[in-house]
C-alpha positions in Angstrom: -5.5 19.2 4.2 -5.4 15.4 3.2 -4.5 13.1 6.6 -1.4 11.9 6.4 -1.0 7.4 5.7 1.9 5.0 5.6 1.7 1.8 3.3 2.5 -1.7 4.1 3.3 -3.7 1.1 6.1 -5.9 2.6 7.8 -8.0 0.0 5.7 -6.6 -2.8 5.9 -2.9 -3.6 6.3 -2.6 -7.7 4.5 -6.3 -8.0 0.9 -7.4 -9.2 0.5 -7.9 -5.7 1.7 -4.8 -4.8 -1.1 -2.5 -7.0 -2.7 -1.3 -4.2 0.3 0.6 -3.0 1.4 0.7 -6.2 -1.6 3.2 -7.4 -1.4 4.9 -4.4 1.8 6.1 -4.6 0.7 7.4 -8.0 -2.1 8.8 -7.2 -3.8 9.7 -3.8 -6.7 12.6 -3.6 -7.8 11.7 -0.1 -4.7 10.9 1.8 -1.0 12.3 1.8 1.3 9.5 1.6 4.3 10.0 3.6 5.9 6.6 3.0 6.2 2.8 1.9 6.6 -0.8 4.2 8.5 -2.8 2.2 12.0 -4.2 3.9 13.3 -5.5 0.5 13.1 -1.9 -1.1 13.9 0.0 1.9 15.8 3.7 1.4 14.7 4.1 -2.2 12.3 7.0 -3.2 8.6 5.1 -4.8 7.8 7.8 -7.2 11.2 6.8 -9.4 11.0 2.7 -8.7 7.5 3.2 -10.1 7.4 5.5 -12.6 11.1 6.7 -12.9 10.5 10.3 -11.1 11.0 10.8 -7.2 8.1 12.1 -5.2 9.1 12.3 -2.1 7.7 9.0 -0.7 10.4 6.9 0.9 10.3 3.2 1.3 10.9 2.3 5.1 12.0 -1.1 6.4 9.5 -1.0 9.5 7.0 0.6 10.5 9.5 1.5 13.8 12.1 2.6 11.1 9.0 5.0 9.1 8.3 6.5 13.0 11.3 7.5 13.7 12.7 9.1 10.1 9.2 10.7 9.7 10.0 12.1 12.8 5.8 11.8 14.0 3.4 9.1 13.7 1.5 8.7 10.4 -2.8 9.0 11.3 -3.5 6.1 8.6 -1.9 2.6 7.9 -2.8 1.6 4.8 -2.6 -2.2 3.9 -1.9 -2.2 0.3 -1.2 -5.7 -0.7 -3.7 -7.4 -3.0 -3.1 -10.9 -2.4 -5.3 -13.4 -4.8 -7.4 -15.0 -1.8 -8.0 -11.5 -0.4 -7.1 -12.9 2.9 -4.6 -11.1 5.7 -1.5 -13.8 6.3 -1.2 -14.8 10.1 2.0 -13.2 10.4 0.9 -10.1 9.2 -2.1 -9.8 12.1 1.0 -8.6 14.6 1.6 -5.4 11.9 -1.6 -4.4 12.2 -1.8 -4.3 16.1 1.4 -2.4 16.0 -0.4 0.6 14.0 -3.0 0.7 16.3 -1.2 0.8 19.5 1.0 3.7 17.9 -2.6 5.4 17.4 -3.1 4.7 13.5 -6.1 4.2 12.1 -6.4 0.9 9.8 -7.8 1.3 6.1 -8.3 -2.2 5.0 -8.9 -4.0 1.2 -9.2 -7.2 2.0 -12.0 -9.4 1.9 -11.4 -10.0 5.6 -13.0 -7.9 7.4 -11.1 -6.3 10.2 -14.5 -4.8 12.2 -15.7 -8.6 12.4 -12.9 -10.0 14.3 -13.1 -9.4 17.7 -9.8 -8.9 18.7 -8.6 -5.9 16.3 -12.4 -4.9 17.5 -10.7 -4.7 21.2 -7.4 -3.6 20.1 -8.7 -0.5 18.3 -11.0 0.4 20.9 -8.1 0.2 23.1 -6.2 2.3 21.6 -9.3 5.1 20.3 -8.5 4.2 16.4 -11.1 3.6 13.5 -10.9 0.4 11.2 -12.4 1.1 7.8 -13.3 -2.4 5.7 -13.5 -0.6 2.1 -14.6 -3.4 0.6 -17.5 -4.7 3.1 -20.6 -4.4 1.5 -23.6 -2.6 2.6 -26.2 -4.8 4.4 -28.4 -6.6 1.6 -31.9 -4.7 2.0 -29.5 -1.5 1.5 -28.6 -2.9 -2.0 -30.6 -2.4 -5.0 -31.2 -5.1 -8.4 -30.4 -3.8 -12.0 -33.3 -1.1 -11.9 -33.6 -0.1 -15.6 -32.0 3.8 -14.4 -29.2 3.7 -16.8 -31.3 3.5 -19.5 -31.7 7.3 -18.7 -28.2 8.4 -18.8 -27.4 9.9 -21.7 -24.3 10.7 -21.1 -21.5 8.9 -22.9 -19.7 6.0 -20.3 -16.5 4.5 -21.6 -15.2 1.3 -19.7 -11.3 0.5 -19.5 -11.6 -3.5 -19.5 -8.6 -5.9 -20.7 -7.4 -9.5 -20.5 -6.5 -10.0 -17.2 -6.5 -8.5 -13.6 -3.9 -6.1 -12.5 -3.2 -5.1 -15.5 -3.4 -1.5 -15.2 -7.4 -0.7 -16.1 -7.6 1.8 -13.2 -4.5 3.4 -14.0 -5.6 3.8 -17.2 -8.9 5.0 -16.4 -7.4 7.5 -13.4 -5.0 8.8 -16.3 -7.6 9.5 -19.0 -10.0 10.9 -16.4 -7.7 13.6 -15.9 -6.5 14.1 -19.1 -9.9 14.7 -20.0 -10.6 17.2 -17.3 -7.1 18.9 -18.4 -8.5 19.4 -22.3 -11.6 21.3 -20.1 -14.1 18.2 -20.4 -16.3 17.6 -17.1 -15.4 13.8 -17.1 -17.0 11.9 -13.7 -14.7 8.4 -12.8 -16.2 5.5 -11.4 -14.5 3.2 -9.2 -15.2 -0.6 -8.7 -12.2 -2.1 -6.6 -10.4 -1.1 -3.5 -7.8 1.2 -4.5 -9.5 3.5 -6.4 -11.9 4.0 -3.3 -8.9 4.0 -1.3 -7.4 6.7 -3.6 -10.3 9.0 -3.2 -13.0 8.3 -5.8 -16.4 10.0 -5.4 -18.3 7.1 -6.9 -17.8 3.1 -6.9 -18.2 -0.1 -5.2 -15.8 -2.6 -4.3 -17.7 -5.1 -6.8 -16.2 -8.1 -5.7 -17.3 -7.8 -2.5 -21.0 -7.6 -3.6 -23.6 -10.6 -4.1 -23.9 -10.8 -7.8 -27.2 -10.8 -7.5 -26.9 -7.1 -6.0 -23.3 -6.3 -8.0 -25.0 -4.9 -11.6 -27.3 -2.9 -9.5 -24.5 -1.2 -7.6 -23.0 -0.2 -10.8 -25.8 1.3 -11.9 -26.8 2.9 -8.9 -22.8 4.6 -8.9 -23.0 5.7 -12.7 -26.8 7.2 -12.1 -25.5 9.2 -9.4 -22.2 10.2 -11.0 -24.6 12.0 -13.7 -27.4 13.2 -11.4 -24.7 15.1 -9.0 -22.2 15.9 -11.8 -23.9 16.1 -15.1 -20.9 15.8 -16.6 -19.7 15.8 -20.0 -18.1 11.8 -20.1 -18.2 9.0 -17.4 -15.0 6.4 -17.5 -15.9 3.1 -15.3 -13.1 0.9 -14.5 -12.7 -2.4 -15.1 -12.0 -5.5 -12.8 -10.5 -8.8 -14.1 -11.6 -9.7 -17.8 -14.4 -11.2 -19.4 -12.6 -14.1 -20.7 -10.6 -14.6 -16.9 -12.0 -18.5 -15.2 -12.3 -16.7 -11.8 -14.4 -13.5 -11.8 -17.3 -12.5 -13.4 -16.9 -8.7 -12.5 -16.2 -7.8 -16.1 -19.9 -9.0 -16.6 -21.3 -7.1 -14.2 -19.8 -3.9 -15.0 -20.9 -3.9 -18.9 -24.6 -5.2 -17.4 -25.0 -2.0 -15.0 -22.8 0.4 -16.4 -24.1 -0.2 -20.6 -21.0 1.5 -21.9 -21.3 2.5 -25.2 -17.5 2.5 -26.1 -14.5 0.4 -24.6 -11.1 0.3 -23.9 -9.3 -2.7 -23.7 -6.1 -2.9 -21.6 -3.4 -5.4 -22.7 0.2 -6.9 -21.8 2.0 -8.0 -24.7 4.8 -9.6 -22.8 2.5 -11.4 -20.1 2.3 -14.9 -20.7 0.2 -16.1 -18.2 -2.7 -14.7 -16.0 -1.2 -13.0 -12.9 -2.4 -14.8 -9.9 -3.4 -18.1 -12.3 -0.1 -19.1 -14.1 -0.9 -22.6 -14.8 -3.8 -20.6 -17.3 -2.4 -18.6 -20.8 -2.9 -15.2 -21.3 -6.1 -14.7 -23.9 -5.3 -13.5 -27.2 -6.0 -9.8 -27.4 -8.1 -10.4 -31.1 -10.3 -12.9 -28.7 -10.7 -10.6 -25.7 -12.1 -8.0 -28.2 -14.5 -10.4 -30.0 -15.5 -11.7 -26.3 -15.9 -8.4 -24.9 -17.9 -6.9 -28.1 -20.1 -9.5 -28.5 -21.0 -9.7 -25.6 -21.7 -5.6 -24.6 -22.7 -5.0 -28.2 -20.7 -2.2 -27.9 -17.3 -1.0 -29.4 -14.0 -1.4 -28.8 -12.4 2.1 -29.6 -8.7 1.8 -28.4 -6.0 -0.5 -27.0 -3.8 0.7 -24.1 -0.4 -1.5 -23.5 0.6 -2.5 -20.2 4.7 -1.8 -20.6 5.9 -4.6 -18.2 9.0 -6.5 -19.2 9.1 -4.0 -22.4 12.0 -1.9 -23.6 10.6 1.6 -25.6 11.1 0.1 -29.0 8.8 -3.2 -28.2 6.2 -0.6 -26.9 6.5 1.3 -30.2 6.3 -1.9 -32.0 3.0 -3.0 -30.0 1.5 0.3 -30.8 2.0 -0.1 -34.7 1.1 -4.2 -34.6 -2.2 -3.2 -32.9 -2.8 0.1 -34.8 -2.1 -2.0 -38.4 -3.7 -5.2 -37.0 -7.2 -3.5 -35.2 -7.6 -0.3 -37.2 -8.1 1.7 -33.7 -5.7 3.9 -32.0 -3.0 2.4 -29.2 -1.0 3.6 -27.1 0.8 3.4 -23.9 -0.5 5.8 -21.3 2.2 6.2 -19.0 4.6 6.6 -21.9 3.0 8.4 -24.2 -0.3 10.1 -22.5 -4.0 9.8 -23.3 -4.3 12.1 -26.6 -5.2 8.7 -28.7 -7.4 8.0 -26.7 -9.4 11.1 -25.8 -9.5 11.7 -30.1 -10.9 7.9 -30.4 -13.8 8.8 -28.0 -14.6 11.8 -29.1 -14.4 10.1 -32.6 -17.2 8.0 -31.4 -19.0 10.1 -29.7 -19.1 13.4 -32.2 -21.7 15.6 -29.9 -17.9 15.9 -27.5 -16.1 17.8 -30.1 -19.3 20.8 -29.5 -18.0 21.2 -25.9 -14.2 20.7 -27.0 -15.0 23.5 -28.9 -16.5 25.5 -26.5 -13.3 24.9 -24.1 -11.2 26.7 -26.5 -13.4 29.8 -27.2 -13.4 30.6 -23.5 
């Protein structure tokens, strides 16, 4: 039985800032979500603002409001904001002391690291909760440099990068991961930011908490151990930010440790300008894929669409622009599923169309 979490995303459930909720409410292996903070979308259902279906999960104005039509007291509070700075707003420290003194445990994404401030530290001793900092690093002599091990992997590892951050890469990713498993493919996922930890992942690293330094050989170290424990058919890494974006580098770092040998490159078509950066343009999508092959020496195999701001016949439209323009396979996951996707990488990587023929004997 998965242990039961509540979500506060105040003012930003459905937003960029909101994709740490958003994802979970999507998609949650370790924990049971039973509801959503947000007072500007109380009383509708999350599933059908997010992806047009109900689901059961209800958005509450409060966390006293959540309490009492849950009729018991959720064991997790979940912050699931990702603000730009990473950083918990002042007026948001009184939330979190709430959940403890109701007895809630605190899963936290932010950089800010709730075990190093001494008075959550009293509060949740108080009160006999756990914090859990998912993105504080290990201490730096547990970390490990770029070690040469993924040299040995012979397995195939597709990254989902694109052109900017939140833009749906682990969604993506999350989707075709399953997919893959669906079509009887042992497919391992690696995580590198908070909510895919958050949402259960066996392997990953919050990279952006990590010393650079240390950052390619924590990818590495993820992806060896995703094949030594799973020897699975396929690995999909996700991607963080993009290579082109003028504030993170993590892009880098996950095509330095990770060595994919085939990419997918997630794109907005309607976005103008980068999320949390709008005095920056978006990158051209033809420039992202020059950038990001030149500098992997890999191959870009596919083109997934971020549908925000886009009606069903500018999503078809995307898909055939790209398709004519790129000569690789698009498509919008969440619309239209993974089955371009899963063809274009076995198209790459021939030795998968064995085992897909295997699946269907048995």
């Amino acid at each position: 039985m998965r242990e039961t979490a509540i979500i506060y995303c105040e003012g930003n459930f459905g937003t960029m800032d909101g994709k740490t909720a958003n994802g979970l409410v999507r998609n949650s292996k370790k924990y049971q979500i039973v509801g959503v903070i947000d007072s500007k979308k109380a009383g509708i259902d999350a599933g059908e603002y997010i992806e047009g279906q109900k689901n059961g999960i209800l958005v509450f104005s409060s966390l006293v409001h959540a309490i009492k039509l849950l009729g018991k007291v959720p064991e997790h509070f979940i912050y699931g904001i990702a603000p730009a700075d990473a950083f918990l707003k002042e007026d948001e420290r009184a939330i979190i002391f709430e959940a403890m003194e109701q007895g809630m445990n605190i899963v936290n994404p932010l950089q800010q690291f709730f075990t190093d401030d001494e008075d959550f530290v009293k509060s949740a001793a108080e009160n006999n909760v756990q914090m859990l900092d998912i993105r504080k690093p290990p201490e730096k002599e547990d970390m490990g440099i770029f070690s040469g091990q993924i040299f040995n992997v012979p397995t195939p590892v597709v990254a989902v990068l694109g052109t900017d951050g939140a833009i749906g890469k682990r969604t993506t990713s999350v989707l075709l991961v399953k997919a893959l498993i669906d079509q009887g493919y042992n497919a391992a996922f690696v995580a590198t930011g908070q909510t895919g930890l958050i949402q259960g992942a066996k392997y990953g690293v919050a990279i952006d908490a990590i010393p650079f330094q240390f950052m390619i050989g924590e990818i590495e170290k993820e992806v060896v151990k995703a094949y030594e424990n799973e020897h699975p058919d396929i690995i999909v890494i996700e991607g963080q930010g993009a290579m082109s974006h003028p504030a993170y580098i993590s892009s880098c770092g996950i095509i330095r440790g990770a060595r994919p040998g085939a990419i997918i490159v997630q794109h907005a078509p309607k976005r103008e300008n980068l999320g949390d950066f709008d005095f920056m343009k978006m990158p051209k999508l033809e420039d992202e894929i020059e950038l990001i092959e030149m500098f992997s020496k890999s191959q870009v195999i596919a083109i997934t669409i971020n549908h925000e701001n886009m009606s069903d016949n500018e999503i078809d439209a995307a898909v055939a622009e790209y398709e004519q323009q790129f000569k690789i396979p698009a498509t919008d996951v969440l619309k239209h599923g993974c089955d371009k996707l899963i063809a274009s990488i076995v198209e790459r990587y021939p030795e998968l169309s064995k085992k897909a023929n295997q699946v269907t004997v048995e």
